[in-house]
C-alpha positions in Angstrom: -5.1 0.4 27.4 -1.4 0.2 26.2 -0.3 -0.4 23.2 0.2 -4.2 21.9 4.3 -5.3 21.0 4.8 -5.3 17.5 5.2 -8.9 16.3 7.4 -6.9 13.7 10.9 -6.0 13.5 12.2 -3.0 11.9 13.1 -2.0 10.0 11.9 -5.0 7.1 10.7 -5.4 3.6 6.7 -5.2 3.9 4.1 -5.9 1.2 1.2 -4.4 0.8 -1.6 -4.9 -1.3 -3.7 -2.4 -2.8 -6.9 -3.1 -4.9 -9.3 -1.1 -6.5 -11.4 -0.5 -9.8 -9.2 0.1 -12.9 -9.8 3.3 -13.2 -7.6 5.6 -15.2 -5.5 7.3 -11.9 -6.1 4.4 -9.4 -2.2 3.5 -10.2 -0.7 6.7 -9.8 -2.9 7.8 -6.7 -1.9 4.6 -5.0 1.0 5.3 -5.7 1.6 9.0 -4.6 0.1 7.4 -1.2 2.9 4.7 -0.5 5.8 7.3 -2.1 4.3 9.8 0.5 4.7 7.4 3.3 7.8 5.5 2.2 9.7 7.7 0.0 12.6 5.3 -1.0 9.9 3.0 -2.4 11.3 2.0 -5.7 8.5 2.0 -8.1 10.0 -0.6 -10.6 9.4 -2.8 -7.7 5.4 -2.4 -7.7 3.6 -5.7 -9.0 0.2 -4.9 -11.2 -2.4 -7.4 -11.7 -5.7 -7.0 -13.6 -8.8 -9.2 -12.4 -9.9 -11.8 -15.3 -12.6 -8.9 -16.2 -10.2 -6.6 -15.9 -12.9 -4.6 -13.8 -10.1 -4.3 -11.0 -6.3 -3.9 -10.6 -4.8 -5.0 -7.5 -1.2 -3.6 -7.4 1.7 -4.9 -4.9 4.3 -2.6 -3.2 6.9 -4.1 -1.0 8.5 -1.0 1.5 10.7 -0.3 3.5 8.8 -0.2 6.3 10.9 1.6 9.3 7.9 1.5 12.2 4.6 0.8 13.2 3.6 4.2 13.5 4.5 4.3 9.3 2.6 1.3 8.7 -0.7 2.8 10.2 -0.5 5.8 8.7 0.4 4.6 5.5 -3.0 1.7 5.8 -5.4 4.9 6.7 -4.2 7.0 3.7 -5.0 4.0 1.4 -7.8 2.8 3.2 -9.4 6.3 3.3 -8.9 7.0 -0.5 -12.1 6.5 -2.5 -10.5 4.8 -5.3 -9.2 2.1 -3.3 -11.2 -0.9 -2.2 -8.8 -3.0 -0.2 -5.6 -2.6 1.9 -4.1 -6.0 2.7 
């Protein structure tokens, strides 16, 4: 099975979103993640918006993102976190 070509080209300025229940370290946890995984990451950047019930925050980080490789492993680790509902 080989791999399929990356309709990507790197490195670019990708956005990802991140929701999850407000809960009091769901910012800083999602946070740690993407810093961990794209280190320039300039947090100023990051976009946080509250649901209308304010039951959920969903925040936007745009990277740096330098390959597909960083990409996936950067979706797991979010993904995989407990806190976080949903990687777009």
């Amino acid at each position: 099975m080989s791999e399929q070509p990356s309709l990507i080209e790197y490195p670019c300025d990708f956005p990802i979103k991140i929701m999850g229940k407000a809960q009091q370290d769901f910012t800083q946890i999602a946070l740690a993640i993407v810093k961990y995984h794209a280190p320039d990451f300039d947090t100023a950047t990051m976009a946080v918006k509250a649901s209308k019930n304010g039951t959920y925050l969903s925040l936007t980080c745009t990277i740096r993102a330098t390959s597909r490789s960083q990409l996936d492993a950067l979706y797991q680790a979010l993904s995989s976190h407990p806190l976080v509902s949903v990687v777009l």
